[in-house]
C-alpha positions as CSV (number, residue, x, y, z in Angstrom):
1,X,100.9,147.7,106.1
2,X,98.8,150.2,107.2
3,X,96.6,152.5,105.1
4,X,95.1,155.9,106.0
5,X,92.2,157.3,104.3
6,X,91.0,160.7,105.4
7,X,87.1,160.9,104.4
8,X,84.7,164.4,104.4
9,X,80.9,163.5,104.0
10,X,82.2,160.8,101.3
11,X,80.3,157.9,102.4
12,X,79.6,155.8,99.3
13,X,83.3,156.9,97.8
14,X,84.8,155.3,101.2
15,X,82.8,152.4,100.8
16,X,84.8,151.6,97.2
17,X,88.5,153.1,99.2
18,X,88.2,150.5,101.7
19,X,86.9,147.7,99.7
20,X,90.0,148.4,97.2
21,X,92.0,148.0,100.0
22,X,90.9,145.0,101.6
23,X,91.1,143.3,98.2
24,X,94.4,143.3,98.2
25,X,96.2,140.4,97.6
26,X,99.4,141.5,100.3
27,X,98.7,140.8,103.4
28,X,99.0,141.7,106.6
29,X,97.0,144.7,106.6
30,X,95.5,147.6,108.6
31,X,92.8,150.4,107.4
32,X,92.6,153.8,109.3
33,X,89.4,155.8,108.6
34,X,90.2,159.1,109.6
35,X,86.4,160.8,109.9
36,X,87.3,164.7,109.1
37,X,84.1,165.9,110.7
38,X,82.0,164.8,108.7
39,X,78.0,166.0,109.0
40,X,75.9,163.5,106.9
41,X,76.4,159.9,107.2
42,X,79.9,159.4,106.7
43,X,80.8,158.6,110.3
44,X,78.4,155.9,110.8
45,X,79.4,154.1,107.6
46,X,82.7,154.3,108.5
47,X,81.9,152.6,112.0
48,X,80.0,149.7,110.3
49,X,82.9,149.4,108.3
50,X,84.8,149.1,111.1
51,X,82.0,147.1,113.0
52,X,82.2,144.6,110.1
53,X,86.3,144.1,109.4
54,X,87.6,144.4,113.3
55,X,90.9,143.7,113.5
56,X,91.7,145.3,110.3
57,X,90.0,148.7,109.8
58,X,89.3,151.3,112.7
59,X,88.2,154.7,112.6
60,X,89.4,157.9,113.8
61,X,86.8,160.6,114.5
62,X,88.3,164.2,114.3
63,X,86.9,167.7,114.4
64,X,87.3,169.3,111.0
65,X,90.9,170.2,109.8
66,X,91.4,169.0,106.2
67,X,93.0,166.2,105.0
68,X,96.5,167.2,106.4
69,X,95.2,167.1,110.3
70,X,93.5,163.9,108.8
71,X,96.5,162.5,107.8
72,X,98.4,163.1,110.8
73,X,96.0,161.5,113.3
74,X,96.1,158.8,111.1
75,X,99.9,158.3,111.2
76,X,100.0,158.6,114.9
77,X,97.8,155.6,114.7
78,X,99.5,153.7,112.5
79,X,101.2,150.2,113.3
80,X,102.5,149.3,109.8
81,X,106.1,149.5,108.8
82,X,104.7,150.5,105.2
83,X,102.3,153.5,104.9
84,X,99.7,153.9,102.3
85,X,97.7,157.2,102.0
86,X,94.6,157.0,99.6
87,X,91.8,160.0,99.4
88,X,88.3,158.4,100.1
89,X,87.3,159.3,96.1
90,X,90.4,157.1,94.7
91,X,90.5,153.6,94.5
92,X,93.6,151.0,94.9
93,X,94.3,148.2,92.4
94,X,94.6,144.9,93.6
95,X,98.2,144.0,93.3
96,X,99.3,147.5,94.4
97,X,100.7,146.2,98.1
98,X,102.5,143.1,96.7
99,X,104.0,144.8,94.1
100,X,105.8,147.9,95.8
101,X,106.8,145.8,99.0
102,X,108.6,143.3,97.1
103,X,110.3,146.7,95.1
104,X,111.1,147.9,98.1
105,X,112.3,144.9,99.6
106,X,114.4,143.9,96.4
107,X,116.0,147.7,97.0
108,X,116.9,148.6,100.6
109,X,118.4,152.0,99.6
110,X,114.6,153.1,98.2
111,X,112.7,155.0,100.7
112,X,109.5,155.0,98.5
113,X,107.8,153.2,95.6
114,X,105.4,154.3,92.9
115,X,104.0,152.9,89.8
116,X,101.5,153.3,86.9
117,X,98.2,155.6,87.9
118,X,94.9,155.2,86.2
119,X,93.5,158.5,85.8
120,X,89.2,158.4,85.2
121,X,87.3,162.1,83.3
122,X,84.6,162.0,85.7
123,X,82.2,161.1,82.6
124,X,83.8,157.8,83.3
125,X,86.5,157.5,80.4
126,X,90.1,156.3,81.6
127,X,93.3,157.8,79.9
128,X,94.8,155.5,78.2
129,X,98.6,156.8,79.2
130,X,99.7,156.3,82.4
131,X,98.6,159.8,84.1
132,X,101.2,163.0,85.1
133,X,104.3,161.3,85.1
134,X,104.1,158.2,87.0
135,X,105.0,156.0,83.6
136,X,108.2,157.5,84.2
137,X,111.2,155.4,85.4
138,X,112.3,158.6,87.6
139,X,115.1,157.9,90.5
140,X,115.0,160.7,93.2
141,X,111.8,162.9,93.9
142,X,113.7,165.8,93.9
143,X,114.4,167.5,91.6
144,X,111.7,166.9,89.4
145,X,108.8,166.7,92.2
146,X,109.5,170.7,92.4
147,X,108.1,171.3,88.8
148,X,104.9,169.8,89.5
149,X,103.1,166.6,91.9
150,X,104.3,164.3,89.0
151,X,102.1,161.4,90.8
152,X,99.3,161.7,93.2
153,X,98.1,160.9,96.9
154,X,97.6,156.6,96.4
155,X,100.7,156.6,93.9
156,X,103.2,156.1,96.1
157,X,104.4,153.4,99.1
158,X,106.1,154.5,101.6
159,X,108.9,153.0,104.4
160,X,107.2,154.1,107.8
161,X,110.5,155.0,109.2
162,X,110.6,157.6,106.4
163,X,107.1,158.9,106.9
164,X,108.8,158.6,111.1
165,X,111.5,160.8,109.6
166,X,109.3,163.6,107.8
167,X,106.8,164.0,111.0
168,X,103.6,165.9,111.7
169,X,101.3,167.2,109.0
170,X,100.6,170.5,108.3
171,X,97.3,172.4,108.8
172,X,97.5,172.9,105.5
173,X,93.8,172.5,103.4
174,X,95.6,172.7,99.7
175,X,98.7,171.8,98.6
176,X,99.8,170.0,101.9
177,X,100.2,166.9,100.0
178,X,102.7,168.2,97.9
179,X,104.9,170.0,100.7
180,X,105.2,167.0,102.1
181,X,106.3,165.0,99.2
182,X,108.8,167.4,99.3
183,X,109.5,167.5,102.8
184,X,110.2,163.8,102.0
185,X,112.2,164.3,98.9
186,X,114.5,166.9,100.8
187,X,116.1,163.7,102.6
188,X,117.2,162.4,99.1
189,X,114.9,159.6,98.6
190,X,115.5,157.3,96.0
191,X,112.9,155.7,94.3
192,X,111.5,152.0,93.3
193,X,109.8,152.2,90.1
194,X,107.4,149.7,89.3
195,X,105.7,149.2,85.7
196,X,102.3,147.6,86.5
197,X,99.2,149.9,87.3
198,X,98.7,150.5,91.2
199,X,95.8,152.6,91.2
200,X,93.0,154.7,90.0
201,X,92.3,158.4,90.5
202,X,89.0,160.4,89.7
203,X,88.5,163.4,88.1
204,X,87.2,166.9,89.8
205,X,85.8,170.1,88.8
206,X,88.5,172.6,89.7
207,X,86.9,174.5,92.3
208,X,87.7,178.8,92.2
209,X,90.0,179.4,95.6
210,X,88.8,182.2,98.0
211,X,91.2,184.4,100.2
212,X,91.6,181.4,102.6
213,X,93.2,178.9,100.0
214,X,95.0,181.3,98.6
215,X,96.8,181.7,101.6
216,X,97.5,178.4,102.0
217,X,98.7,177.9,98.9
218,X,101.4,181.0,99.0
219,X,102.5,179.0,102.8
220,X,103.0,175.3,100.7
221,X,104.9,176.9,98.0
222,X,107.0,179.1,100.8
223,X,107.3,175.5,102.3
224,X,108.0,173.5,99.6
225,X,110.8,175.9,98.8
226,X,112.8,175.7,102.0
227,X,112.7,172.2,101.4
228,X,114.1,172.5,97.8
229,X,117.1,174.5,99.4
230,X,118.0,172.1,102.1
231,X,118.0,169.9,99.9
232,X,121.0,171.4,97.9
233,X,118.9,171.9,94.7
234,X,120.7,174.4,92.1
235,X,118.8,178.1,91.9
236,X,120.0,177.7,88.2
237,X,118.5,174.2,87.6
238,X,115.6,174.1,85.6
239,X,113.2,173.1,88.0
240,X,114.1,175.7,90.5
241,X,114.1,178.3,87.9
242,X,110.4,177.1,86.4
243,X,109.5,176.8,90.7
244,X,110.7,180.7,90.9
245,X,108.2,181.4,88.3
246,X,105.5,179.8,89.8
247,X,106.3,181.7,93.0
248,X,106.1,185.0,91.0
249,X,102.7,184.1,89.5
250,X,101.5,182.9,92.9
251,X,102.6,186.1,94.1
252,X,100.5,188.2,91.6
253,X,97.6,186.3,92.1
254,X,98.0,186.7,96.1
255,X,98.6,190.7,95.6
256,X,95.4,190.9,93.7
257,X,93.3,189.0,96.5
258,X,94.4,191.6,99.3
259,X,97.4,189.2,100.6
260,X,99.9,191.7,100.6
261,X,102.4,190.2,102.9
262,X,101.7,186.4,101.4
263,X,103.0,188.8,97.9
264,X,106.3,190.0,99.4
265,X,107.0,187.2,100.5
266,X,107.0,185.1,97.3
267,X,108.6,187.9,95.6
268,X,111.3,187.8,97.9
269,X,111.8,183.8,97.3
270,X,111.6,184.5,93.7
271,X,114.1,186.9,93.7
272,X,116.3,184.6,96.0
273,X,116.1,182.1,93.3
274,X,116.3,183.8,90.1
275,X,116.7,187.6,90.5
276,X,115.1,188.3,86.9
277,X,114.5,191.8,85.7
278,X,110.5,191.5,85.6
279,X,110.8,190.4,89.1
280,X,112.6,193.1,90.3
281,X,110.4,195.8,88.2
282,X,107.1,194.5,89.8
283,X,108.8,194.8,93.1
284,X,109.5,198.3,92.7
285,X,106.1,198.9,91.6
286,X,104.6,197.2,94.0
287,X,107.0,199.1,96.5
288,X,105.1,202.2,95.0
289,X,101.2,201.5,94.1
290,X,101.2,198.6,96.6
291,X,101.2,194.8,96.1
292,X,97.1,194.6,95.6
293,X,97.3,197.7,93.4
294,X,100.1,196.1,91.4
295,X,98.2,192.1,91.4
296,X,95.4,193.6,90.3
297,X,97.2,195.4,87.5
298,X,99.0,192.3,86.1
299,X,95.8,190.4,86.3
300,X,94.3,193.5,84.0
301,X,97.4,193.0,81.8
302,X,97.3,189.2,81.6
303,X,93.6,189.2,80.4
304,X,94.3,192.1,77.9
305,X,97.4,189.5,76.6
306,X,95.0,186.2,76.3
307,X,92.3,188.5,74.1
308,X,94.5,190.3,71.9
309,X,94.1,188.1,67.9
């Protein structure tokens, strides 16, 4: 069982990540620090974690690539034949390993199991609910997992073979957790569902992307929908159709921050999906006042919409 936690200048939050993990009750387990460059003292904390559980956690350092690059010097690493990811700011439950191994060993054909996530406001209160949709008895990832990341990074167990299967991380800094859930889910993974809580995720302050992310983000969602049509999935299906509308708001936003090409582009896929008359009258007037011109003008419009009574 091998768990790999990918840690920026985090160094009390890894302190609670690791100690979730070694209090689990499954056992044998490994712990792979993957130190993302950090520049405070994250990397010495990792190494007296390290210093102080040998034989089970070991540390990785890296120069800084985001948690995808992070990830994937992790799996090269790993040793399990169960991966684990977990961000150094979440926490595992106890039980969490013994549960989903003996799911996945009671169902051969499930590639990945998932249960009950704890989500905490970062004033400290905890939802009661279990949080997005992981309460959710849902059988295959796809093709739900294209309407939204219905679970996040520590929900899920993985088979190694099938994180073997998937291969290298992205460079990806946002979104590259959810292109490769799908990247996973476009081998037709079944699911183990599993109705205990597994583990606990903390709340953020959404943090404004710059030109950089936004780029990124246009590249996941381009991504994420090649996977969608290896995998088969319907253009007319519901989740595709709501995914070609996120592509075409994507696109808007990436026209309005100078990202012309990163705007045709999602157009294009949009189109490709569901070839829908607003689509096809924003491309001809991008065509004409270019694609910043014409973000920037839909970003005017939307913000006249939201403050009209």
């Amino acid at each position: 069982m091998t768990t790999i936690i990918p840690v920026f200048n985090r160094p009390a939050l890894l302190i609670e990540a690791v100690e979730s993990v070694l209090a689990q009750t499954h056992r044998p387990i490994e712990i792979i620090i993957v130190d993302d460059g950090s520049t405070d003292e994250t990397p010495s904390i990792a190494d007296t974690l390290a210093e102080q559980h040998r034989g089970i956690v070991r540390v990785i350092h890296i120069a800084n690539g985001g948690p995808g690059q992070a990830r994937e010097a992790g799996r090269l690493a790993a040793r399990g034949d169960y991966m684990q990811h977990l961000d150094s700011d979440d926490i595992l439950l106890p039980r969490k390993f013994a549960t989903q191994v003996s799911a996945l060993e009671a169902a051969p054909e499930c590639g990945a199991a998932y249960g009950w996530t704890r989500f905490r406001r970062h004033h400290g209160r905890v939802e009661p609910l279990p949080w997005k949709r992981s309460g959710e008895r849902i059988e295959t990832m796809f093709p739900s997992m294209l309407t939204m990341r219905w679970w996040d990074t520590p929900t899920p167990l993985y088979r190694a073979s099938l994180i073997a299967e998937a291969g290298p991380w992205t460079d990806l800094r946002i979104e590259e957790d959810w292109e490769y859930d799908c990247r996973i889910a476009s081998a037709g993974v079944r699911l183990a569902f599993c109705e205990e809580w597994v583990c606990e995720v903390r709340e953020h302050e959404a943090v404004p992307l710059n030109t950089a992310a936004m780029r990124d983000r246009a590249r996941a969602h381009a991504l994420i929908a090649s996977h969608a049509r290896r995998a088969g999935i319907d253009p007319a299906s519901p989740e595709f159709r709501q995914f070609a509308r996120e592509l075409f708001h994507i696109a808007r936003q990436c026209g309005a921050a100078g990202l012309s090409d990163e705007s045709r582009l999602l157009v294009k896929l949009a189109r490709e999906i569901a070839d829908a008359r607003d689509l096809r009258i924003y491309e001809i007037v991008a065509r004409a006042i270019g694609w910043k011109n014409a973000g920037r003008g839909a970003a005017w419009l939307d913000r006249l919409r939201s403050a009209a009574p």
